[in-house]
Biopython code that builds the backbone (N, CA, C, O; Angstrom):
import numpy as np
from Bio.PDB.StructureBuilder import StructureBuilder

atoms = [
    (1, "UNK", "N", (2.288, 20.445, -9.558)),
    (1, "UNK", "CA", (1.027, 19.756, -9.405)),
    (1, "UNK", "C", (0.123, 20.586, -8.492)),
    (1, "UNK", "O", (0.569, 21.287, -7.585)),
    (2, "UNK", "N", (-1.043, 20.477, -8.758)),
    (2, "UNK", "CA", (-2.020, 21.268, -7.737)),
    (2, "UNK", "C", (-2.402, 20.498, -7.213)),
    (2, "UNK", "O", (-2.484, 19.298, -7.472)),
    (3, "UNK", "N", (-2.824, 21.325, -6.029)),
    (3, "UNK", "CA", (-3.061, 20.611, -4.351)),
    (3, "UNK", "C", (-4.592, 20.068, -4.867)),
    (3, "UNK", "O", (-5.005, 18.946, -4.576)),
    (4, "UNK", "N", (-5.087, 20.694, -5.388)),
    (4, "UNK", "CA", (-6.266, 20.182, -6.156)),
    (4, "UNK", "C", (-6.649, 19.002, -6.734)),
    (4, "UNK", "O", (-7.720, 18.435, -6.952)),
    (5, "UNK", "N", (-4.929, 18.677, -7.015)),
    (5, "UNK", "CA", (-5.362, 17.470, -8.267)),
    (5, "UNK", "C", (-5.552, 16.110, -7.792)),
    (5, "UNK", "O", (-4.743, 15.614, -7.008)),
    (6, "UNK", "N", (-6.788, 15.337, -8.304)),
    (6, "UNK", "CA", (-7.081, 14.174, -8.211)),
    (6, "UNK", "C", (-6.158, 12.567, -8.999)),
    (6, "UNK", "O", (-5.789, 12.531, -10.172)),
    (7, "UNK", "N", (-6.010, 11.656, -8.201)),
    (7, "UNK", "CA", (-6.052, 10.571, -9.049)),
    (7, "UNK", "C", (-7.082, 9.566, -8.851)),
    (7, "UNK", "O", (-7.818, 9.438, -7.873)),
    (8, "UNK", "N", (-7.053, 9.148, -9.492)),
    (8, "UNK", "CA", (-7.822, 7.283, -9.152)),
    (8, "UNK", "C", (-7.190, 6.356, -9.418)),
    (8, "UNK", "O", (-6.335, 6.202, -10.290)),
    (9, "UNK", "N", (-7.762, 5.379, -8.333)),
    (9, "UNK", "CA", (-7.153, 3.671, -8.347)),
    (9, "UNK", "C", (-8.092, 2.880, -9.481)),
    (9, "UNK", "O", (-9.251, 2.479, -9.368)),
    (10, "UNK", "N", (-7.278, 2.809, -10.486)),
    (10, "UNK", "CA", (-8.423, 1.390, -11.233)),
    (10, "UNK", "C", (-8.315, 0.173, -10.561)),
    (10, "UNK", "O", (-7.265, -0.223, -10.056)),
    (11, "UNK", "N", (-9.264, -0.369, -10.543)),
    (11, "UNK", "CA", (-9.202, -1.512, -9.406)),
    (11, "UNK", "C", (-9.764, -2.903, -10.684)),
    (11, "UNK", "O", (-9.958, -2.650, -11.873)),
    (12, "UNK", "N", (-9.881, -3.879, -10.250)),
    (12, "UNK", "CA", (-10.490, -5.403, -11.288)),
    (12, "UNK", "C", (-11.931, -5.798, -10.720)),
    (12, "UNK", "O", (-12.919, -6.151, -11.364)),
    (13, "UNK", "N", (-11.774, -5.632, -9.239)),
    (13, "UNK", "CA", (-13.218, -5.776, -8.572)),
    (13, "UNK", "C", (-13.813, -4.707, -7.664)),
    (13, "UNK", "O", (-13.033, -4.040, -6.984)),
    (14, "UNK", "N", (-15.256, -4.462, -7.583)),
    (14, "UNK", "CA", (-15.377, -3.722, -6.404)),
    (14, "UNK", "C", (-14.584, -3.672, -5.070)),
    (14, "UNK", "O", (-13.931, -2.768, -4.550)),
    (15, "UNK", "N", (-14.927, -5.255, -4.597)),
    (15, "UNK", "CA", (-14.195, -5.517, -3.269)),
    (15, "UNK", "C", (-12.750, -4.929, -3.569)),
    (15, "UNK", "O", (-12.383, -4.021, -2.823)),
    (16, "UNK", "N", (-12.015, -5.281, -4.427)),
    (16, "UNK", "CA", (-10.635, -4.767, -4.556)),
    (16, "UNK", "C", (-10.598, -3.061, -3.900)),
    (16, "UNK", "O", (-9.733, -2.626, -3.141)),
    (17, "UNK", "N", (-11.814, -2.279, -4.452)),
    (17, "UNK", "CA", (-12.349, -1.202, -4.004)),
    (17, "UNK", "C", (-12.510, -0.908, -3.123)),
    (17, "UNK", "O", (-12.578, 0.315, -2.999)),
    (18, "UNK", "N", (-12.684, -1.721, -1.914)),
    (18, "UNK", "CA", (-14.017, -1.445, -0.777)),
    (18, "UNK", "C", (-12.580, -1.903, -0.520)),
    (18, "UNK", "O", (-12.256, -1.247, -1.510)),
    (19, "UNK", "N", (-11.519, -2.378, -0.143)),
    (19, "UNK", "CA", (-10.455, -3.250, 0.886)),
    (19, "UNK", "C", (-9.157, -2.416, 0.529)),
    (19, "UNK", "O", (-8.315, -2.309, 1.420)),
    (20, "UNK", "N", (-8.911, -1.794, -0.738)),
    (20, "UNK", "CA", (-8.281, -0.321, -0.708)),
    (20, "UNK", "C", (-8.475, 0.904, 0.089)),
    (20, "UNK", "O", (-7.739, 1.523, 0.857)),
    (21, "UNK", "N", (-9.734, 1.074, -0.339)),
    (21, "UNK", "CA", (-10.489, 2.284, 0.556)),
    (21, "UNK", "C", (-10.285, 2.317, 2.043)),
    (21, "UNK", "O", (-10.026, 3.308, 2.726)),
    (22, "UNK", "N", (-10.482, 0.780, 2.528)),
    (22, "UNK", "CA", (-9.906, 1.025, 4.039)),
    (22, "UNK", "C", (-8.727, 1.145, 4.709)),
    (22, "UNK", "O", (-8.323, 1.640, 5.761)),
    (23, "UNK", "N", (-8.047, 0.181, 3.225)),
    (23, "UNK", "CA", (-5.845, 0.395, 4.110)),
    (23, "UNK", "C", (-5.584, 1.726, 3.652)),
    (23, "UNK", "O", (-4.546, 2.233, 4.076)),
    (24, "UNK", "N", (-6.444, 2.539, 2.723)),
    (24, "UNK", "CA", (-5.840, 3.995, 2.426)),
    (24, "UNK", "C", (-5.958, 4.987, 4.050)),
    (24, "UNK", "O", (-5.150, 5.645, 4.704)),
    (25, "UNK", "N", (-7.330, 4.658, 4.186)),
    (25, "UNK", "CA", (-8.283, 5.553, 5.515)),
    (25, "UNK", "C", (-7.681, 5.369, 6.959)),
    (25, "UNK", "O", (-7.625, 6.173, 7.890)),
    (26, "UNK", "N", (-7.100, 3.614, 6.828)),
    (26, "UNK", "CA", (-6.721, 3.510, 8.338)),
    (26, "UNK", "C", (-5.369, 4.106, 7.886)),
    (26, "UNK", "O", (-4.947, 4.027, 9.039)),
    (27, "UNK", "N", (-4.093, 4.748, 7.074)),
    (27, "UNK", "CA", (-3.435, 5.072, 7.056)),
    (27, "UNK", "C", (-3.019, 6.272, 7.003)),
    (27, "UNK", "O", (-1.869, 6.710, 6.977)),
    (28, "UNK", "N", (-4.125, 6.847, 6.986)),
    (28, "UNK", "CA", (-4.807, 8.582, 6.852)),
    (28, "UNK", "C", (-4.716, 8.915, 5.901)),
    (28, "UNK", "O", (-4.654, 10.145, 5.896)),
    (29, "UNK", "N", (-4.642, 8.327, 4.567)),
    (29, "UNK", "CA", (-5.127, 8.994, 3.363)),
    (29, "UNK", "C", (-6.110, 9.038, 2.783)),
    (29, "UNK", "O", (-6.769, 8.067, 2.411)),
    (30, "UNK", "N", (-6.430, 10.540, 2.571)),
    (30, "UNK", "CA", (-8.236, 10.563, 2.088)),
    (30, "UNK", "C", (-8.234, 10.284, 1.118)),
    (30, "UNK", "O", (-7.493, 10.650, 0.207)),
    (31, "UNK", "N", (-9.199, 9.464, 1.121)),
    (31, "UNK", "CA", (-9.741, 8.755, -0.703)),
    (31, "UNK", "C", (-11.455, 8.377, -0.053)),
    (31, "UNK", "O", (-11.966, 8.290, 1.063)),
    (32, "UNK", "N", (-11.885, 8.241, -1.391)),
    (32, "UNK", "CA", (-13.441, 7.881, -1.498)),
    (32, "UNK", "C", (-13.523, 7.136, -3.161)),
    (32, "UNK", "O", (-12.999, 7.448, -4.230)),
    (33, "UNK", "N", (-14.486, 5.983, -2.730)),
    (33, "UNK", "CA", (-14.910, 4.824, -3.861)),
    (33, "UNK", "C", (-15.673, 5.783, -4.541)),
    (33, "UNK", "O", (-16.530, 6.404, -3.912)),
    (34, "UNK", "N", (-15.471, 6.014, -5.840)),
    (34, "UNK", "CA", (-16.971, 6.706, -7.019)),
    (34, "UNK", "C", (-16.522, 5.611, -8.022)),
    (34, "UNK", "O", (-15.703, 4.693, -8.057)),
    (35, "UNK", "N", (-17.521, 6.199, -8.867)),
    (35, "UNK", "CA", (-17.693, 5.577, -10.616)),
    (35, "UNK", "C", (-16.724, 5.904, -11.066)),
    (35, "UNK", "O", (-16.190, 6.996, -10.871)),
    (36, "UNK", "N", (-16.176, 4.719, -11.984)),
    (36, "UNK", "CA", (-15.028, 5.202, -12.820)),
    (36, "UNK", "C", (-15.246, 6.602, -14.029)),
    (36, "UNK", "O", (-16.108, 6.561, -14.907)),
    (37, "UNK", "N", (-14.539, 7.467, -13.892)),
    (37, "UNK", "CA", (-14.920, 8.193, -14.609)),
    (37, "UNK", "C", (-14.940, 8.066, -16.286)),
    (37, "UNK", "O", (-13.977, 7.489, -16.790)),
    (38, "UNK", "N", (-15.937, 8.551, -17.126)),
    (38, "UNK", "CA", (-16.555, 8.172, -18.105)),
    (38, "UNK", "C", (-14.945, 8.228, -18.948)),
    (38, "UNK", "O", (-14.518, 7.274, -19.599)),
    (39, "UNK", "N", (-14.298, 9.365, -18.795)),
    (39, "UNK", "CA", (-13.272, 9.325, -19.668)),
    (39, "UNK", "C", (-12.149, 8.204, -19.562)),
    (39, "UNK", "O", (-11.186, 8.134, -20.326)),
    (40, "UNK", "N", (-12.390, 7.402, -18.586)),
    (40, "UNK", "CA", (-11.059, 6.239, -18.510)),
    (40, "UNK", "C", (-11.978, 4.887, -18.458)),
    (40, "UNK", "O", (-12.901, 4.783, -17.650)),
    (41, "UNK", "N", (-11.733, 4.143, -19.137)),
    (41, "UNK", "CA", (-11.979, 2.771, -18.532)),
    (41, "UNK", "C", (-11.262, 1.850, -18.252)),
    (41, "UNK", "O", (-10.095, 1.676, -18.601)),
    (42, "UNK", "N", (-12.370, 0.759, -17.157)),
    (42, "UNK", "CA", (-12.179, -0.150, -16.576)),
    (42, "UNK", "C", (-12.747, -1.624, -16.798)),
    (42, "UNK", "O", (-13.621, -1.814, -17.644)),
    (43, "UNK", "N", (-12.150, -2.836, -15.894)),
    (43, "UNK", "CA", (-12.973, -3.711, -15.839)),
    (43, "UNK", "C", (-14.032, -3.526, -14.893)),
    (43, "UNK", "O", (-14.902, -4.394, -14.828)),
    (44, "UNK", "N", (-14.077, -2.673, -14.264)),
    (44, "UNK", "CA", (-14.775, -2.788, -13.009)),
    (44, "UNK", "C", (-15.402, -1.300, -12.767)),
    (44, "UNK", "O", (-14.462, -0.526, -12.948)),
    (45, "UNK", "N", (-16.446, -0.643, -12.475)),
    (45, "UNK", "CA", (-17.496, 0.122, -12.386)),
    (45, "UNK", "C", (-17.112, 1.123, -10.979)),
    (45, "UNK", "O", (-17.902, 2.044, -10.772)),
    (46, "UNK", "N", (-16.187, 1.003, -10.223)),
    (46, "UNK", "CA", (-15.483, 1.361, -9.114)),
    (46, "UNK", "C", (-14.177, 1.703, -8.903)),
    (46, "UNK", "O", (-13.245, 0.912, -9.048)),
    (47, "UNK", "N", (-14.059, 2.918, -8.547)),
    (47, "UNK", "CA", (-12.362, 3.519, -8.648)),
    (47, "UNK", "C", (-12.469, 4.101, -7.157)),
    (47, "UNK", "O", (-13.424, 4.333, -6.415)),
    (48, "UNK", "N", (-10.762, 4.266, -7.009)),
    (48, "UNK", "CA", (-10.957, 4.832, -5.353)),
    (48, "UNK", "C", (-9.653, 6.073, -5.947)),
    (48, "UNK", "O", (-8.554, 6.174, -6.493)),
    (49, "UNK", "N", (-11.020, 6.984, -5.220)),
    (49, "UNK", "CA", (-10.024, 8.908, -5.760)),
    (49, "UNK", "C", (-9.866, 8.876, -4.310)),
    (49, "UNK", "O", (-10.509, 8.496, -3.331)),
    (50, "UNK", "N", (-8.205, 9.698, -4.701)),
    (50, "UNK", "CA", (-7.220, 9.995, -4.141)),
    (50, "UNK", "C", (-6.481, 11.331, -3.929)),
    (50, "UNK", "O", (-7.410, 12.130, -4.047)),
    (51, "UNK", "N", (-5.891, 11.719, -3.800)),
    (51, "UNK", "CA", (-5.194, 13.456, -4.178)),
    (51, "UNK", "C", (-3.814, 13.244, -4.570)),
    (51, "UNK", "O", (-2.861, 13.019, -3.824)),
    (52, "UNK", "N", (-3.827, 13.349, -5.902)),
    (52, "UNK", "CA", (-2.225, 13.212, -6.936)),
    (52, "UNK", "C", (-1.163, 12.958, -6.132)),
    (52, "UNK", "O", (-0.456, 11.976, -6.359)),
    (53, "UNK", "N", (-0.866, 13.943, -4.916)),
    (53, "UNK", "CA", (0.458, 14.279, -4.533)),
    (53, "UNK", "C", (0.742, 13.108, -3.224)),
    (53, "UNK", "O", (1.689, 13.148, -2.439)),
    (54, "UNK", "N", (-0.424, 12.028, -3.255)),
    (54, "UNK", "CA", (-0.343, 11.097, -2.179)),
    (54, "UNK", "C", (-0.457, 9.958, -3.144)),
    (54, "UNK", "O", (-0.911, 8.888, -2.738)),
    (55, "UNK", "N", (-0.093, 10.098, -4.349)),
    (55, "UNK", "CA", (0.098, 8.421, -5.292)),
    (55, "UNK", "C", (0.893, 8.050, -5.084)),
    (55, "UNK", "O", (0.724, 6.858, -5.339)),
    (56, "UNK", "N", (2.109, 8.208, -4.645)),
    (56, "UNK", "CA", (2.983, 7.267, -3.776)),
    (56, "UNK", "C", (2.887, 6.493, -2.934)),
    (56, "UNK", "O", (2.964, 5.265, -2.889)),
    (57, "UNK", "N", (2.691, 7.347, -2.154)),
    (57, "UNK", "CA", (1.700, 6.850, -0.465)),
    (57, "UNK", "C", (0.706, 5.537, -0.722)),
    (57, "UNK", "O", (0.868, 4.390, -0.303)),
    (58, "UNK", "N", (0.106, 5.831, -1.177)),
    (58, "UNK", "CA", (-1.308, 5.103, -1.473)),
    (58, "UNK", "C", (-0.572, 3.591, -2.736)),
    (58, "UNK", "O", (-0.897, 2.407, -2.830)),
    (59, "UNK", "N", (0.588, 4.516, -3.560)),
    (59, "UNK", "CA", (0.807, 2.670, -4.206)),
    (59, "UNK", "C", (1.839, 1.819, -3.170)),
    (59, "UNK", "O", (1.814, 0.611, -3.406)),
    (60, "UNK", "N", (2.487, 2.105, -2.379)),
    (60, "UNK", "CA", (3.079, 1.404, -1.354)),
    (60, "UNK", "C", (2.387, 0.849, -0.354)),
    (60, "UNK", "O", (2.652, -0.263, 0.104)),
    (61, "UNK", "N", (1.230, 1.771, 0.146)),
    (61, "UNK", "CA", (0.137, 0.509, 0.919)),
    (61, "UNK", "C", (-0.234, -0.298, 0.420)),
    (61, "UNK", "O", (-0.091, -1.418, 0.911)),
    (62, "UNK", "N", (-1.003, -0.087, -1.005)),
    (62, "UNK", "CA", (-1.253, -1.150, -1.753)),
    (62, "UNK", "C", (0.006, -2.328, -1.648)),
    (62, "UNK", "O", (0.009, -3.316, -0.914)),
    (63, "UNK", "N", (0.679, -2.056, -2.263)),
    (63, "UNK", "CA", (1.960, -2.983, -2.987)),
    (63, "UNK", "C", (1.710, -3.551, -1.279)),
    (63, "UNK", "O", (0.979, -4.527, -1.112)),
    (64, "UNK", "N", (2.231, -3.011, -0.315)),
    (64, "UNK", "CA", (2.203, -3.247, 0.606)),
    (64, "UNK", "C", (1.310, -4.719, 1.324)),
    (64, "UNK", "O", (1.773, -5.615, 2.030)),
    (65, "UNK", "N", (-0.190, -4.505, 0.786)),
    (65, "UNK", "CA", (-1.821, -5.675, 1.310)),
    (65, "UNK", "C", (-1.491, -6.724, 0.211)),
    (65, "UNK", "O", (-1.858, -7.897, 0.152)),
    (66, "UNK", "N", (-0.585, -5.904, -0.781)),
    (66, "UNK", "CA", (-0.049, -7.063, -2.200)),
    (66, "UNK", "C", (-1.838, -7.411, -2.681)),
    (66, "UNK", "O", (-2.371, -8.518, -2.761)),
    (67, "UNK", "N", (-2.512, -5.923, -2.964)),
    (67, "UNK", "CA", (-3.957, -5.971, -3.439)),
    (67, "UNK", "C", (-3.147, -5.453, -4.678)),
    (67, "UNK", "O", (-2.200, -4.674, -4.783)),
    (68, "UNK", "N", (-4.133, -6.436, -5.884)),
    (68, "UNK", "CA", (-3.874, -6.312, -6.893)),
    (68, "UNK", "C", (-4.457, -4.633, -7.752)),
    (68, "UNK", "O", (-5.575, -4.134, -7.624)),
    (69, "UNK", "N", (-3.693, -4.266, -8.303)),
    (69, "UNK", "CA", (-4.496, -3.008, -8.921)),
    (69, "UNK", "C", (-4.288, -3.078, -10.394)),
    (69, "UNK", "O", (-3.367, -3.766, -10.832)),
    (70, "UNK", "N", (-5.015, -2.466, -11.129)),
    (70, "UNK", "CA", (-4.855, -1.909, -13.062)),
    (70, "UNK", "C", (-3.712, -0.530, -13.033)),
    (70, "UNK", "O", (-2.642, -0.893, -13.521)),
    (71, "UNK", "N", (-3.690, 0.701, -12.657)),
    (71, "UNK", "CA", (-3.031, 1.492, -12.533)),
    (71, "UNK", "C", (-3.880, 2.500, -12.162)),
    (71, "UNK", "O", (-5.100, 2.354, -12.223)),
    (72, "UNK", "N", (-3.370, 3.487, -11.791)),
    (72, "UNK", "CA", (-3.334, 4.763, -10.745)),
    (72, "UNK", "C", (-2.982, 5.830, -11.734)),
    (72, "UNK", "O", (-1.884, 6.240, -12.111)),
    (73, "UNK", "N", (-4.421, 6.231, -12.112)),
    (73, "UNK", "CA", (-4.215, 7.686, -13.442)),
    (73, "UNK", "C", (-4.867, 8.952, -12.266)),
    (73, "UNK", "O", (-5.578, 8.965, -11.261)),
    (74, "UNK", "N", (-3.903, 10.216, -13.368)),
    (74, "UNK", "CA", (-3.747, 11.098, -12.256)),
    (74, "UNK", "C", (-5.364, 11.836, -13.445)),
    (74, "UNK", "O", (-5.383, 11.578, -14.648)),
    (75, "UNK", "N", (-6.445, 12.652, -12.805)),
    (75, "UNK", "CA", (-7.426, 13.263, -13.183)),
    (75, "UNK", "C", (-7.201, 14.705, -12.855)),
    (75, "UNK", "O", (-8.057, 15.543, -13.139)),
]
sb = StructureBuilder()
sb.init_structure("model")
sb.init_model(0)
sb.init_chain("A")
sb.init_seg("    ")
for serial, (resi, resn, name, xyz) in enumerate(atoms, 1):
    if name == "N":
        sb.init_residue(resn, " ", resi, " ")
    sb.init_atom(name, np.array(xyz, "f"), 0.0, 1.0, " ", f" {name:<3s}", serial, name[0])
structure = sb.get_structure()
């Protein structure tokens, strides 16, 4: 995998978005809310990118707030 490589969180709501974004950040994983990208869809207009090799990380906090997610595609 490259250090390069992105994923995203599909999320159901923004807020789902905006309340990810912060248990990722206070846990030190960098991520940032964008537009879902054109090639995947969603219910929701908001994805939170991530860096591939921390999708673990990032689905155990989740699982963790027990915030609901769609799935975690790697870009």
């Amino acid at each position: 995998m490259s250090p390069d490589a992105y994923a995203v969180i599909l999320v159901n709501s923004t807020s789902h978005a905006v309340r990810i974004e912060k248990l990722l950040a206070q846990r030190g994983i960098a991520c940032k809310m964008i537009p879902v990208p054109r090639s995947i869809s969603s219910d929701c207009g908001a994805c939170v990118r991530i860096r591939a090799r921390e999708s673990e990380a990032a689905r155990q906090v989740i699982k963790e707030a027990a915030v609901e997610i769609q799935e975690i595609v790697d870009v």
